[in-house]
N, C-alpha and C positions, 0 to 999 in steps of 0.2 A: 652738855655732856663733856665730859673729861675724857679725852684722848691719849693715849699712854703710847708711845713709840717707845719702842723697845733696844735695846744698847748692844752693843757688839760682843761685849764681853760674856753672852749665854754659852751654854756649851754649843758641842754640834748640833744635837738634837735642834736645841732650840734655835739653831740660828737658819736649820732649815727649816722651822716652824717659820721661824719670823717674816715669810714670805706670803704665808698665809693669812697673818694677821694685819690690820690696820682701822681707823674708822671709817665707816662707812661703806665696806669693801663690797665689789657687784657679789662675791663669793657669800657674803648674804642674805643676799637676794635668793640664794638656791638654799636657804635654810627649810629644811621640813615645814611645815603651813603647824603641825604641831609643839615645834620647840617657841612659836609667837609666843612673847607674853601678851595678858591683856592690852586692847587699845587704849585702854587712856595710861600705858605706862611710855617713858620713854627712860632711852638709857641714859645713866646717870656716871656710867665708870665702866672702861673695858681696861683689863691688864694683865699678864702674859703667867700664867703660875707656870712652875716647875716643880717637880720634886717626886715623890715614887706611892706606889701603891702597893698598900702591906698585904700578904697573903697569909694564911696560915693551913698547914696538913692537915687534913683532919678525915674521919672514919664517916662515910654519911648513912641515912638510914637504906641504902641497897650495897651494904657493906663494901661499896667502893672507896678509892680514897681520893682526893678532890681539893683542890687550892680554893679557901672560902676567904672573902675579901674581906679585910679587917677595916680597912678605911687609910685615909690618904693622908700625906703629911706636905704640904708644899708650902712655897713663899709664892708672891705676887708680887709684880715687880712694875716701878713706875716708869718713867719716860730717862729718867738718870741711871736708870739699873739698879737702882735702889730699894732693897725692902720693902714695898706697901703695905703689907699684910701676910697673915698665916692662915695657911686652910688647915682641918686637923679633922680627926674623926667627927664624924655626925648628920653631916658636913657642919661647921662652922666656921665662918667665915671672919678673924681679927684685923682692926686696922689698925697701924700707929698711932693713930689718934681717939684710939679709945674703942671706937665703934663697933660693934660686933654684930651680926647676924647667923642664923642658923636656918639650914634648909628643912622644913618641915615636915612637906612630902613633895615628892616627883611627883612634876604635874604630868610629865611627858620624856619620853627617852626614846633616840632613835639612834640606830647603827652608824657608827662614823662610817666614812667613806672606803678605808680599809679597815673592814670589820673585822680580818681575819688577824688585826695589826694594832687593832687601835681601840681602845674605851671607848664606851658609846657617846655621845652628847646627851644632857640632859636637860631641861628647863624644871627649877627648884619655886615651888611658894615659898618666902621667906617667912620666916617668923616676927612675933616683936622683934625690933632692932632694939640693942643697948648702948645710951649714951647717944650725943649730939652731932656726932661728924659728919665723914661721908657719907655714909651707910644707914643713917638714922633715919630715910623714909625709904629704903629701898625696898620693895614686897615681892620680886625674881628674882632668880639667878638662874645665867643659864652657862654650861661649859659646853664650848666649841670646838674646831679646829685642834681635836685631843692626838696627840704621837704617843704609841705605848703606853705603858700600863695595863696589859691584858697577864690575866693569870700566865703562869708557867701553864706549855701544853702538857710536862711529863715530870717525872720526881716525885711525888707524891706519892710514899707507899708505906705500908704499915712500920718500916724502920725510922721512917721520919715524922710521924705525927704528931703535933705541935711544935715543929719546924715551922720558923715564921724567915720567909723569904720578901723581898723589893723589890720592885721594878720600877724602872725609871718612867716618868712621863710628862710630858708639858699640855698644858689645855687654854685659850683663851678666856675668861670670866667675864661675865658681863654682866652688871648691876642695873635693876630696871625701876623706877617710880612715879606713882602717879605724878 
């Protein structure tokens, strides 16, 4: 497994995050029994994303109006603070080295810890991987230890509909393969 320690230079957010991140950490050990991926995978890449989660206004069908999540835009970040990769809508996940995967369906999602604060954790089935690299046999993905990123609780109203708002958020990624 590849171990990513994370660099000083994230913002605040993330440098309070970076407490909570590491390999191996007892903190997951207290992971949900449902965010497990299969036992014959082991992790193959943990690395620190940042970056925000897109909402958009919109009218739903009990004529309220409601921040609906468009999807995420962030970077991953290695052990230098450097680029590893880009998450983007769908999830898909890009590496500099070519590699790509896409989460196909949620196997499992459970409440971060501050639910009232924080995006939930997920564990993703991957898709085919594309290309040779890191990521080219990895068949999980699970996001962790997530800060922000939850809709606005208020704003949302028929003056602003298709109003597309950001919120910041950081999540730890972690890539699983048999």
């Amino acid at each position: 497994m590849r171990c990513v320690r994370f660099p000083k230079s994230f913002s605040l957010l993330g440098l309070t995050f970076l407490a909570l991140t590491s390999c191996a950490t007892k903190q997951d050990a207290k992971l949900p029994a449902s965010l497990t991926p299969p036992s014959d995978q082991k992790m193959i890449l943990q690395a620190m994303g940042e970056g925000v989660q897109t909402y958009a206004c919109e009218k739903n069908g009990d004529n309220a109006y409601i921040w609906v999540a468009q999807g995420p835009v962030a970077d991953l970040y290695d052990g230098t603070g450097n680029a590893l990769a880009s998450l983007v809508k769908g999830p898909r996940w890009s590496m500099k080295d070519g590699t790509a995967i896409t989460g196909v369906a949620v196997v499992a999602s459970a409440p971060a810890p501050k639910e009232g604060e924080d995006i939930p954790w997920v564990l993703w089935k991957g898709g085919d991987a594309v290309g040779s690299g890191s990521l080219a046999h990895a068949t999980s993905i699970r996001q962790i230890h997530t800060r922000g990123g939850l809709a606005p609780a208020k704003g949302c109203t028929a003056e602003k509909v298709g109003k597309v708002t950001k919120v910041t958020y950081t999540a730890t990624y972690q890539f699983f393969a048999p």
